[in-house]
N, C-alpha and C positions, 0 to 999 in steps of 0.2 A: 480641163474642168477644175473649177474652183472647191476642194473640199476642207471641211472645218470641222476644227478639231475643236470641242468642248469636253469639258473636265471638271469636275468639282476640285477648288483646292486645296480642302481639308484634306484630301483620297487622290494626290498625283497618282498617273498611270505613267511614272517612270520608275522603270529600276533605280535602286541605292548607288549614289555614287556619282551619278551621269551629269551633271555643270560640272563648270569651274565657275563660272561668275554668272548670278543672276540679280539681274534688274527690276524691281517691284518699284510702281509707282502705283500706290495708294489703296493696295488689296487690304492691309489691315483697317484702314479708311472706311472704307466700305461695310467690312466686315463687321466694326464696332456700332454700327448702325441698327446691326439686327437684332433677333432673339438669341441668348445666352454667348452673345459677344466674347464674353474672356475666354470661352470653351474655346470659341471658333477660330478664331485668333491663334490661341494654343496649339491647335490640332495641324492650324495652316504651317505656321514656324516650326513646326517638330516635322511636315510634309519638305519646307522647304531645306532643312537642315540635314534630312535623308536623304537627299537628291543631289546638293552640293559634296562635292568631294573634299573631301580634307585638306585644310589650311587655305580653300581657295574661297571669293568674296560675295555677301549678299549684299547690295547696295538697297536700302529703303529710302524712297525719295515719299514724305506723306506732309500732309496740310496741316497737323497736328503739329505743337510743339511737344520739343524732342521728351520732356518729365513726361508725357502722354504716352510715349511710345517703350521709354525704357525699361520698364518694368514687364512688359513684354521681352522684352530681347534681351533681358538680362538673367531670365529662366536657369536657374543649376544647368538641367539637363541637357540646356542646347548648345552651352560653352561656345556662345557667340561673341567675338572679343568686337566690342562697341568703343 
């Protein structure tokens, strides 16, 4: 039987630590579409930066160009080396 998982991903239900490489194509995309976009954004990268393990890779594949996106991924707190 087919079952599926949904998740908010400001709020992963993964423990800290648990990738080594994740793949995003185009959540932040999305997400700047909505109400209070930069929060959501924020809250998604600080979910995806708790869940990668250290020193290992988050690859952003988005439709935007890249001055749209860095200022996201360039946050003090998430010491995402871009």
């Amino acid at each position: 039987m087919l079952k599926w998982l949904v998740m908010d991903c400001r709020k992963l239900d993964f423990g800290p630590k648990q990738f080594d490489f994740i793949v995003d194509k185009t959540t932040p995309d999305a997400l700047v579409c909505g109400d209070r976009a930069i929060l959501n954004v924020a809250r998604y990268l600080k979910e995806v930066h708790r869940v990668l393990k250290t020193g290992c890779q988050y690859v952003l594949i988005s439709l935007a160009p890249p001055e749209k996106r860095l200022p996201h991924l360039n946050r003090q707190h998430l010491k995402f080396v871009v």
